[in-house]
N, C-alpha and C positions, 0 to 999 in steps of 0.2 A: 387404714389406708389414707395418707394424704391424698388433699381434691390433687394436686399435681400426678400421684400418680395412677388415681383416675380418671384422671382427662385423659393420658396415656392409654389406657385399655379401652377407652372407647376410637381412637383415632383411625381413620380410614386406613384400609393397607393399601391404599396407594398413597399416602402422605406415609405411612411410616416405611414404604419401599424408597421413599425418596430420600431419608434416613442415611441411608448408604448400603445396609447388609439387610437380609432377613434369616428366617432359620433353615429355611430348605432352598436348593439352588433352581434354577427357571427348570432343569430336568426333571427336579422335584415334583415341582410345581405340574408338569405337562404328564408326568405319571400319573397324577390323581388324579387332573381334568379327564386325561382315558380311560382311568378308572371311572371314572363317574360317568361317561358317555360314550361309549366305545365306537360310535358311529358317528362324532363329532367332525365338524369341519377341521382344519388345522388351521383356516381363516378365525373362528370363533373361540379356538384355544390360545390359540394367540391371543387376542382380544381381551381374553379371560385373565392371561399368564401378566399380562401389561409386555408381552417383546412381539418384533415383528413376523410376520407370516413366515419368513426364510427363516430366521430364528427359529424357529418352531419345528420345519420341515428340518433342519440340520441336525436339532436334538432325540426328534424323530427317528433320524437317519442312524444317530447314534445309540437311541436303545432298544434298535433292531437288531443292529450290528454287537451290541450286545448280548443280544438274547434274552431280553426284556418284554418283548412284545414281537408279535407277528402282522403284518399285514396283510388281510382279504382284501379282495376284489369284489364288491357286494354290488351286482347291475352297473350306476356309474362311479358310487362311490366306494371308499376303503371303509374297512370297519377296523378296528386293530384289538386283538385277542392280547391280554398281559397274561405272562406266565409267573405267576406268584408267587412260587416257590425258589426261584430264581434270591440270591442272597445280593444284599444291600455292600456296595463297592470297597468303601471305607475299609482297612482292618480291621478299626476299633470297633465295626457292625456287620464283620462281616459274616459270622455265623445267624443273624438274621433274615428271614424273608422280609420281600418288597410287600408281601401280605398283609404282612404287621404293620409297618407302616400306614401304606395303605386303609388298615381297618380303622387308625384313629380318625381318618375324614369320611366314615360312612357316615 
């Protein structure tokens, strides 16, 4: 491996977001964080995701509206249940689960 292109695998993802693309889209992105925290704010996913609060609630709103995820009403806050068996959008993945996915960021 050239140091050039191990400088690259060390570089922050937010410097290589700034890049222009990455591999998974901010939807992507906001599926793992509720995979990973299901009681998360959408303040702190955002945060996490690097896009704005409403960015977040929109994409939300979007893989409800899919059937992606469900949202509780836990006291005052939302908790949000993924349903994982649910198949990944693309054609070319779509006989996959969001499971799979999912399992490479445990």
């Amino acid at each position: 491996m050239t140091d050039r292109v191990a400088d690259r695998a060390t570089v922050p993802a937010a410097q290589a977001a700034e890049r222009g693309w990455t591999f998974l889209s901010n939807h992507g992105h906001v599926l793992v964080a509720l995979s990973r925290d299901p009681s998360a704010r959408l303040r702190d996913i955002a945060e996490a995701v690097g896009i704005t609060e409403r960015a977040t609630q929109a994409i939300v709103r979007d893989l409800e509206e899919g059937g992606y995820l469900t949202k509780v009403k836990v006291g005052r806050r939302n908790e949000y249940r993924l349903h994982p068996h649910r198949r990944l959008r693309h054609p070319a993945e779509s006989d996959i689960p969001i499971k799979d996915l999912l399992g490479i960021f445990d």
